[in-house]
VEXLOVEX-155436 format. One record per residue: residue in three letters; x, y, z of N, C-alpha, C, CB in turn; residue number from 1. Coordinates in Angstrom, 2 decimals. Glycine has a CB too. Layout:
BEGIN
+-----+---------+---------+---------+---------+---------+---------+---------+---------+---------+---------+---------+---------+-----+
: res :    n.c1 :    n.c2 :    n.c3 :   ca.c1 :   ca.c2 :   ca.c3 :    c.c1 :    c.c2 :    c.c3 :   cb.c1 :   cb.c2 :   cb.c3 :   n :
+-----+---------+---------+---------+---------+---------+---------+---------+---------+---------+---------+---------+---------+-----+
: ALA :       X :       Y :       Z :       X :       Y :       Z :       X :       Y :       Z :       X :       Y :       Z : NUM :
...
+-----+---------+---------+---------+---------+---------+---------+---------+---------+---------+---------+---------+---------+-----+
END
This chain:
BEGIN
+-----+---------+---------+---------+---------+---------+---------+---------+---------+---------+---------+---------+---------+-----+
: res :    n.c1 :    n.c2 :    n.c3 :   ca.c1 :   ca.c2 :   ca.c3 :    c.c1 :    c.c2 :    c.c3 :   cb.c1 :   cb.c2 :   cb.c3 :   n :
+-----+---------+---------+---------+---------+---------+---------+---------+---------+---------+---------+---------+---------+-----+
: UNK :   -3.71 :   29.14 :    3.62 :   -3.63 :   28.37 :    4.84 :   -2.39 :   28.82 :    5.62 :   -3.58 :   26.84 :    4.54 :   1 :
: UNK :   -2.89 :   29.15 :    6.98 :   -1.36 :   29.58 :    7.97 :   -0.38 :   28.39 :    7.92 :   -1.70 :   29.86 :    9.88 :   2 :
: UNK :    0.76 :   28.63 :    8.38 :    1.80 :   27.57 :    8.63 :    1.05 :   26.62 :    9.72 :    3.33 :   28.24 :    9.23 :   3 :
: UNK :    1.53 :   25.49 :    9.34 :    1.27 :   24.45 :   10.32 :    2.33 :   23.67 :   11.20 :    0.64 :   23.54 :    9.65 :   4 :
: UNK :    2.34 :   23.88 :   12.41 :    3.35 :   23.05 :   13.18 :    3.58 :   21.84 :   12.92 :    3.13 :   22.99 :   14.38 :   5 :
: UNK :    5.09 :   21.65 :   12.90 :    5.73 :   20.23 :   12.14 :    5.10 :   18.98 :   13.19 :    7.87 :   20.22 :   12.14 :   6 :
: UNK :    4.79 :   19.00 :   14.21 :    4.17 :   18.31 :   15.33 :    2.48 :   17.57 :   14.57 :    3.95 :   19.70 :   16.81 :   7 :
: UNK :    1.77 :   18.78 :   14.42 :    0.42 :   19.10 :   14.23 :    0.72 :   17.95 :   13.00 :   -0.14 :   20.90 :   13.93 :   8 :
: UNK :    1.32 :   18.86 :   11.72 :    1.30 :   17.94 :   10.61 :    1.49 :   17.07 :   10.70 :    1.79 :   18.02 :    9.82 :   9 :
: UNK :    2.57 :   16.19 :   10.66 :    2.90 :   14.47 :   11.19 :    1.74 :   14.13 :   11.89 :    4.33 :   14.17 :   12.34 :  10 :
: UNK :    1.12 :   14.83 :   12.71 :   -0.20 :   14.04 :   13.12 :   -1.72 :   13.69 :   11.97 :   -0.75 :   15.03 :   14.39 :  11 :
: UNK :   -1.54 :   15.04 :   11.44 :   -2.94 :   14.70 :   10.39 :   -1.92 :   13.74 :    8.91 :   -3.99 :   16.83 :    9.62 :  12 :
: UNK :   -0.70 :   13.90 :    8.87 :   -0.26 :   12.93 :    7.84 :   -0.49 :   11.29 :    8.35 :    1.40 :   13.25 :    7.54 :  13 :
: UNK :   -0.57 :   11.41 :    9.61 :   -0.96 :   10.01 :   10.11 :   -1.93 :    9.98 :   10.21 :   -0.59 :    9.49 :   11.12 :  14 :
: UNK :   -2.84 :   10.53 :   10.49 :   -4.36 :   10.39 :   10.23 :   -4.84 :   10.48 :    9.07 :   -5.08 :   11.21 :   10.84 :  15 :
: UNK :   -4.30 :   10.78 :    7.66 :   -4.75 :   10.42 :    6.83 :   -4.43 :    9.03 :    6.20 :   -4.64 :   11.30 :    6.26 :  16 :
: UNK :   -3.31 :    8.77 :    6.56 :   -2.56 :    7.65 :    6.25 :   -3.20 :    6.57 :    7.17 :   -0.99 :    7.89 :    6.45 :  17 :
: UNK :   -3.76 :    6.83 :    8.64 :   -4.30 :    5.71 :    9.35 :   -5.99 :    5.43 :    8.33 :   -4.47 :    6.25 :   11.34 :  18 :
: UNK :   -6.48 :    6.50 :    7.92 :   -7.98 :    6.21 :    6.79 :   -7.33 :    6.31 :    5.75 :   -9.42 :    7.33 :    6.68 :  19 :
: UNK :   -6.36 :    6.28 :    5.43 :   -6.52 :    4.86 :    3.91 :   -6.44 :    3.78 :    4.02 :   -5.60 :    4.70 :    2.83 :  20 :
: UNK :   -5.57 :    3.57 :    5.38 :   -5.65 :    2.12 :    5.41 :   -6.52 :    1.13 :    5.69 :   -5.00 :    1.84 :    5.96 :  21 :
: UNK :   -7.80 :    2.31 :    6.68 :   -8.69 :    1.87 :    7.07 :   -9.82 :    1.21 :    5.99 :   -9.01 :    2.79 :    7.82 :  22 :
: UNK :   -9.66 :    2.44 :    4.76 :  -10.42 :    2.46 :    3.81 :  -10.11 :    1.14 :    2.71 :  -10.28 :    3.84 :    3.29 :  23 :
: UNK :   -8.87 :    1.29 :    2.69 :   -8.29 :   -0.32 :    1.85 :   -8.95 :   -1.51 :    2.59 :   -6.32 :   -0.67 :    2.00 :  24 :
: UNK :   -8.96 :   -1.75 :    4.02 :   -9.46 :   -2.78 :    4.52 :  -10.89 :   -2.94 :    4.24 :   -9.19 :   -2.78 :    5.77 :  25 :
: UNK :  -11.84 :   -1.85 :    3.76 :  -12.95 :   -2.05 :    3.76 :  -13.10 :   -2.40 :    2.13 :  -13.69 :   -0.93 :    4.43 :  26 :
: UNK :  -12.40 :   -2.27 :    1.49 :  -13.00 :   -2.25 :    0.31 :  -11.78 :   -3.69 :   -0.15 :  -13.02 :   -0.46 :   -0.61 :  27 :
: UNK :  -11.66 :   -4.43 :    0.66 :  -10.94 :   -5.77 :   -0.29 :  -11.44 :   -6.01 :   -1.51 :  -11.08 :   -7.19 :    0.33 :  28 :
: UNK :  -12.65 :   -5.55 :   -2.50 :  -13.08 :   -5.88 :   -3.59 :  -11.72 :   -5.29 :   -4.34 :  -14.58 :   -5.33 :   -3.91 :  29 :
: UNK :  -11.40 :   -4.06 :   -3.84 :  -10.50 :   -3.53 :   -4.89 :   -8.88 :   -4.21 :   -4.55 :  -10.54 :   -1.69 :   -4.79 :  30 :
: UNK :   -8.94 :   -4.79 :   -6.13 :   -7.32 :   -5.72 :   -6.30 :   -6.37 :   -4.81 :   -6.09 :   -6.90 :   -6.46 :   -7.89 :  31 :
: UNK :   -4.86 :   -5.40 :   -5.77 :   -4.09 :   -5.05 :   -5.52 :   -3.08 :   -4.41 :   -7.16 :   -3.78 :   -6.09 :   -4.58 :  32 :
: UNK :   -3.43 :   -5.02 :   -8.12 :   -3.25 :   -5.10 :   -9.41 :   -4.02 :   -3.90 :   -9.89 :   -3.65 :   -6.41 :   -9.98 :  33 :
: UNK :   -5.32 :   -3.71 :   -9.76 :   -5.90 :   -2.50 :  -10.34 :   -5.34 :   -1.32 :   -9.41 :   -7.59 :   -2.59 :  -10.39 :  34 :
: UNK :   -5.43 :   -1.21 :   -8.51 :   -4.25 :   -0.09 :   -7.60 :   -3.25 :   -0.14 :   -8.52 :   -3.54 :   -0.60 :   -5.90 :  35 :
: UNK :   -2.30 :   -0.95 :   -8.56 :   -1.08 :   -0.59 :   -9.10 :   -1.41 :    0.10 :  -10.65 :   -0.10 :   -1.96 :   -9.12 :  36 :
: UNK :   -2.32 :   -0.81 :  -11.18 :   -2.40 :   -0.24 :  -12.73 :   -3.49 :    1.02 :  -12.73 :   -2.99 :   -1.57 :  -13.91 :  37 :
: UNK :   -4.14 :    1.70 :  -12.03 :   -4.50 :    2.90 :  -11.74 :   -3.40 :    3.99 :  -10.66 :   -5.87 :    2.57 :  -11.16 :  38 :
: UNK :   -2.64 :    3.43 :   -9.81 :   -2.14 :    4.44 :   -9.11 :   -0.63 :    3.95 :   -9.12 :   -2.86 :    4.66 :   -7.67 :  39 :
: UNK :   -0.41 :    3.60 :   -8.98 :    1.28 :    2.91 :   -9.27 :    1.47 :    2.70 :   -7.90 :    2.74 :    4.00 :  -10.04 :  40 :
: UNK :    0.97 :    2.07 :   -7.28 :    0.44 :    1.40 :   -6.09 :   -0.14 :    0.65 :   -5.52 :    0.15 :    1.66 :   -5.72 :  41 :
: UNK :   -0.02 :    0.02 :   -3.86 :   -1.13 :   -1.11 :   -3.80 :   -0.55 :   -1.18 :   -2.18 :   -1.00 :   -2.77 :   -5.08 :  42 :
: UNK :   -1.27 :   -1.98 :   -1.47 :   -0.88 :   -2.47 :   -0.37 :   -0.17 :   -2.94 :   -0.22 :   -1.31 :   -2.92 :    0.07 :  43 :
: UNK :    0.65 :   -3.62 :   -0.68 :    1.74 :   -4.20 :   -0.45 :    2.87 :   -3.15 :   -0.49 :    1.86 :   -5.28 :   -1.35 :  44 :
: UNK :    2.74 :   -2.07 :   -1.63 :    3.91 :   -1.14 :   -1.61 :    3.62 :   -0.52 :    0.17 :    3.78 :    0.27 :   -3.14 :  45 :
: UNK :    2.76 :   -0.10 :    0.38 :    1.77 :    0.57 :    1.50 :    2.70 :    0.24 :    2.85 :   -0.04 :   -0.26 :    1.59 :  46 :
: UNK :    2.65 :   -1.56 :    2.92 :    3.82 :   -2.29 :    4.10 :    4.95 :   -2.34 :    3.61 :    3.63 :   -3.77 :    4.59 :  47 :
: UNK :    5.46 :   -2.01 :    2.75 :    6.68 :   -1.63 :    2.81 :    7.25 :   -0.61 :    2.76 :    7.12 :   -2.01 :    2.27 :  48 :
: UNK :    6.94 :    0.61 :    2.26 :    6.91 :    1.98 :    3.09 :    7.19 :    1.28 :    4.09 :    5.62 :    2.98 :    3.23 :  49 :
: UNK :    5.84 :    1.37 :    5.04 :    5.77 :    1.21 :    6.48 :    7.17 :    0.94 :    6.91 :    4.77 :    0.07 :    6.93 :  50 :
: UNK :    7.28 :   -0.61 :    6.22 :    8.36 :   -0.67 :    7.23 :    9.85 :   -0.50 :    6.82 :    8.24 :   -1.93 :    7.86 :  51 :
: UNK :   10.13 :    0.18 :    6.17 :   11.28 :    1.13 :    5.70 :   11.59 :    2.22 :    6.85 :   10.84 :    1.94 :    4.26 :  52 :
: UNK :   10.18 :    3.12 :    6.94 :    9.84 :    3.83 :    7.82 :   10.62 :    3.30 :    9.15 :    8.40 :    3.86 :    7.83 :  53 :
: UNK :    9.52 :    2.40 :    9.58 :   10.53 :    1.63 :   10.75 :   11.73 :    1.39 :   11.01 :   10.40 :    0.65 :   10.88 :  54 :
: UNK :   12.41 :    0.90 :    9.74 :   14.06 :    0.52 :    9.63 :   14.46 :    1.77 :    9.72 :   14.71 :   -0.25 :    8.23 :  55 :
: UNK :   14.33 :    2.83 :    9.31 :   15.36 :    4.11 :    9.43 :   15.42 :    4.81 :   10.44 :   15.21 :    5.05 :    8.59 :  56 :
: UNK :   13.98 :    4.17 :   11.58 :   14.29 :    4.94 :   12.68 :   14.96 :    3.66 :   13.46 :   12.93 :    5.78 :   13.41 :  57 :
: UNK :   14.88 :    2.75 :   12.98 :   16.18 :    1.74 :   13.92 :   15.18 :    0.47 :   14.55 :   17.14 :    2.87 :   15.67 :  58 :
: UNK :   14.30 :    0.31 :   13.51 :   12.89 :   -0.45 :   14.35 :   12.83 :   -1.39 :   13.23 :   11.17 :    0.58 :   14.68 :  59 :
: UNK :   13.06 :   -3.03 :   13.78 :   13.11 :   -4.06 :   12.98 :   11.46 :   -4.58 :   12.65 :   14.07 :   -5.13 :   13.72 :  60 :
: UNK :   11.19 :   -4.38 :   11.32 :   10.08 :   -5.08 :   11.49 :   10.10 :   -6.10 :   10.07 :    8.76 :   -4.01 :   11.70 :  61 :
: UNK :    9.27 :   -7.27 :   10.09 :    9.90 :   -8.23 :    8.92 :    8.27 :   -7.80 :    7.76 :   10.20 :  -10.54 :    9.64 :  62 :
: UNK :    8.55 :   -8.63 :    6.82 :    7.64 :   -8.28 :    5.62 :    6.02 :   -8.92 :    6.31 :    8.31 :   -9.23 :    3.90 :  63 :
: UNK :    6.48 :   -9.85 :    6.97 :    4.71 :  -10.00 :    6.70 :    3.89 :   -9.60 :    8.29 :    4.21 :  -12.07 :    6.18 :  64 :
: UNK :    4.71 :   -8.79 :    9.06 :    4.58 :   -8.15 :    9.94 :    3.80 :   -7.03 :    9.65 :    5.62 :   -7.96 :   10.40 :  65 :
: UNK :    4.45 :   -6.29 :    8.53 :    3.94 :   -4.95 :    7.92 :    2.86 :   -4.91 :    6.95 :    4.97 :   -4.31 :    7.28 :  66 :
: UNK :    3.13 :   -6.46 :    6.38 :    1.38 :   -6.66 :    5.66 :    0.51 :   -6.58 :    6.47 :    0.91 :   -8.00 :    5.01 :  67 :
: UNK :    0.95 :   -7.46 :    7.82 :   -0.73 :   -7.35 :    8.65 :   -1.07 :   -6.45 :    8.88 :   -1.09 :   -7.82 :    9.86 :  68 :
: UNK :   -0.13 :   -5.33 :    9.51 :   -0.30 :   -3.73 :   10.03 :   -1.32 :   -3.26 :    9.15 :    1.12 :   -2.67 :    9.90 :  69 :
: UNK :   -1.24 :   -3.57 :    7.18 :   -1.73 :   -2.71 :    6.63 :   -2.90 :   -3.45 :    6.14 :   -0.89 :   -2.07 :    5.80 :  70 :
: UNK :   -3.00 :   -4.98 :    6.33 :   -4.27 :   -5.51 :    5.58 :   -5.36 :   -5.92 :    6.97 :   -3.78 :   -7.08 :    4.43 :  71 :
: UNK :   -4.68 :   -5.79 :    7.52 :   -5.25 :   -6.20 :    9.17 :   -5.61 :   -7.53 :    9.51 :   -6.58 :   -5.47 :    9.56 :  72 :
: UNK :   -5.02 :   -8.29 :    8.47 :   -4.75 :   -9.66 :    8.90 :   -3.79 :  -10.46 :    8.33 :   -5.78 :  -10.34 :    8.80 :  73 :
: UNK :   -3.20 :  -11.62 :    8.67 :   -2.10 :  -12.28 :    7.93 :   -2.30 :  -12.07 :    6.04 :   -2.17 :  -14.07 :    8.47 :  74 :
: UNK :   -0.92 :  -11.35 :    5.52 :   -1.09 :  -11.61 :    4.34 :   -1.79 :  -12.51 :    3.44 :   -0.34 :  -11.66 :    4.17 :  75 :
: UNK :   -1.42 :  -14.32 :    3.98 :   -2.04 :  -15.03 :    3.19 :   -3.66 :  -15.87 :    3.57 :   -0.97 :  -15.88 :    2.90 :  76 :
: UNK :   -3.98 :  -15.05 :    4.45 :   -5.07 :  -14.87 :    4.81 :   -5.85 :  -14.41 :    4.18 :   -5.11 :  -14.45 :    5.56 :  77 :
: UNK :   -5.50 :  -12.77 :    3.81 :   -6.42 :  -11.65 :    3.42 :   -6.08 :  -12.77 :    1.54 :   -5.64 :   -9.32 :    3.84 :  78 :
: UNK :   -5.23 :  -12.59 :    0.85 :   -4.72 :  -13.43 :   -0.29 :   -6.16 :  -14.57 :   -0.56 :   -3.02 :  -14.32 :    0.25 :  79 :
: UNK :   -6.30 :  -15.61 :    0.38 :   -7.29 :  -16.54 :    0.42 :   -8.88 :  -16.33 :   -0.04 :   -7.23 :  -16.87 :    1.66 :  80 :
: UNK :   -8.84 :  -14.79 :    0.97 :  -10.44 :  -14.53 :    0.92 :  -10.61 :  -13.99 :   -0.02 :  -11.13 :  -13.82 :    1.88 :  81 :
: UNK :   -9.89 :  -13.16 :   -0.37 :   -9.90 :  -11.89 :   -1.52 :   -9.20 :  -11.59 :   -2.42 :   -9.82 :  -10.87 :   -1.17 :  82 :
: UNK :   -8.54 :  -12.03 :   -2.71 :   -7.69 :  -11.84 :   -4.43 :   -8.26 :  -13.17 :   -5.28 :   -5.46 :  -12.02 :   -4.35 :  83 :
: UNK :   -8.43 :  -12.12 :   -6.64 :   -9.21 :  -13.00 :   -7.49 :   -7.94 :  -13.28 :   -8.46 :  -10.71 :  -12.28 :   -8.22 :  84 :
: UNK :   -8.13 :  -13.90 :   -9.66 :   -6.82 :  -14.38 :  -10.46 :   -7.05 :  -13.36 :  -11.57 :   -6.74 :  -16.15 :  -11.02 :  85 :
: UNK :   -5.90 :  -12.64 :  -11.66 :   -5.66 :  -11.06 :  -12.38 :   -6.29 :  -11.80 :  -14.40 :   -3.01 :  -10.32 :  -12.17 :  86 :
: UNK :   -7.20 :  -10.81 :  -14.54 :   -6.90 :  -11.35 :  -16.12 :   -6.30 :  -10.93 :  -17.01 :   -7.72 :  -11.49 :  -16.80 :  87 :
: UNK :   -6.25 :  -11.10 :  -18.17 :   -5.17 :  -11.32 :  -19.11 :   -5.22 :   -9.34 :  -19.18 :   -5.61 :  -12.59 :  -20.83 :  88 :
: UNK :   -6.33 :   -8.86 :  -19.39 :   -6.22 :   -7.64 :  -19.52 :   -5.45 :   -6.56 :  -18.60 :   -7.31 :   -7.41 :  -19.62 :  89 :
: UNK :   -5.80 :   -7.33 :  -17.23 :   -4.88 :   -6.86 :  -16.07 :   -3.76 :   -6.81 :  -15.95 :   -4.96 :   -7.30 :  -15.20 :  90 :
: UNK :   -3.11 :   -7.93 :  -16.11 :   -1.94 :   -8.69 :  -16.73 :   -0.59 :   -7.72 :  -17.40 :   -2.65 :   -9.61 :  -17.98 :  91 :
: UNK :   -2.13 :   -7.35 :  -18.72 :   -1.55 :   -6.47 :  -19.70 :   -1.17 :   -5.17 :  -19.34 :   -2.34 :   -6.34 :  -20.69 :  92 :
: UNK :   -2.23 :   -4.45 :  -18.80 :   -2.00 :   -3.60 :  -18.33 :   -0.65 :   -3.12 :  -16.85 :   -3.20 :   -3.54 :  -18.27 :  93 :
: UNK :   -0.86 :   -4.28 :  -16.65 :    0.36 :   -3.66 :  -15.54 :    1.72 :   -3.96 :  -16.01 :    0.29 :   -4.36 :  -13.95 :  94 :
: UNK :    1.95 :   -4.94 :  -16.89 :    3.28 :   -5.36 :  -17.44 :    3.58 :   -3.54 :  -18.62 :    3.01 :   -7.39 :  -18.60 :  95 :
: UNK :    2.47 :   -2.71 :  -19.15 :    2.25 :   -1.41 :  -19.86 :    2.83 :   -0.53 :  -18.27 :    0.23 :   -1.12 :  -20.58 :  96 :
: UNK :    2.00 :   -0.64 :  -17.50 :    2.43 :    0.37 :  -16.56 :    4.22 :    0.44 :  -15.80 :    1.31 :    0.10 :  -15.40 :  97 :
: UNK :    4.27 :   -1.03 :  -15.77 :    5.65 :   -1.37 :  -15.23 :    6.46 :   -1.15 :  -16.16 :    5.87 :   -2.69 :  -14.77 :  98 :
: UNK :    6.59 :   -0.76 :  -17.63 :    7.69 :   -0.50 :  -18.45 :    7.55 :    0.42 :  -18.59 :    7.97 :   -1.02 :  -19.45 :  99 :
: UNK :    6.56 :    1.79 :  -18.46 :    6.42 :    3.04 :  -17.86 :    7.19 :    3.61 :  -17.40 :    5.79 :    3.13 :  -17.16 : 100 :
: UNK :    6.66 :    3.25 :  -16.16 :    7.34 :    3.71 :  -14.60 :    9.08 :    3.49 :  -14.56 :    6.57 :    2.52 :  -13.18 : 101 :
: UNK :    9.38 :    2.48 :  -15.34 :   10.43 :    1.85 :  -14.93 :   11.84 :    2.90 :  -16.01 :   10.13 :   -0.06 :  -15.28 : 102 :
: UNK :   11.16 :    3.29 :  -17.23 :   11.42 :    4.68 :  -18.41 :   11.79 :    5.59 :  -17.53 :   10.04 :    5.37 :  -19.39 : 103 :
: UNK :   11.06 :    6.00 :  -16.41 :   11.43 :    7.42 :  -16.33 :   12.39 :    7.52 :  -15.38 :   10.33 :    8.32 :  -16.03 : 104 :
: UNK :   13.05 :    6.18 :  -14.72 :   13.76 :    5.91 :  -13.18 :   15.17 :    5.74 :  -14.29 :   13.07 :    4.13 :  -11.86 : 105 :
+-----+---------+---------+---------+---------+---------+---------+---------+---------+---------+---------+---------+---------+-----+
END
């Protein structure tokens, strides 16, 4: 692949980044808990990136500002319709993943 202009890129890094988010919104079946315990991730990490992002270029944005950005509606909104209560196996598994992750930092 030729070089790609730093312009160009930042654009398709945002366009891939604008369809995941798109793609997370469509699929609310998938928990925020199985993300994390499959990818060491979740939407919530997702808005806060975001708005880190924001803060370093000098752009105030608060926490549940950056949830909506990424769930496309009030946090405890999207929370209401769609998060189910994690089970014990889930539980397990992410308390396994979080002493992981947390080893190698």
């Amino acid at each position: 692949m030729s070089e790609i202009d730093e312009t160009v890129r930042t654009e398709l890094e945002a366009a891939a980044f604008r369809r995941l988010v798109e793609h997370l919104r469509a699929r609310p079946d998938v928990q925020n808990i199985d993300l994390m315990n499959l990818a060491g991730f979740c939407r919530n990490c997702l808005s806060n990136w975001y708005r880190e992002a924001a803060e370093a270029r000098g752009l105030q944005i608060d926490r549940e500002a950056s949830r909506e950005i990424i769930y496309g509606m009030p946090y405890a909104e999207w929370k209401a319709k769609y998060q189910t209560e994690a089970s014990a196996d889930q539980q397990a598994a992410f308390a396994r993943s979080q002493a992981a992750s947390h080893k190698d930092h």
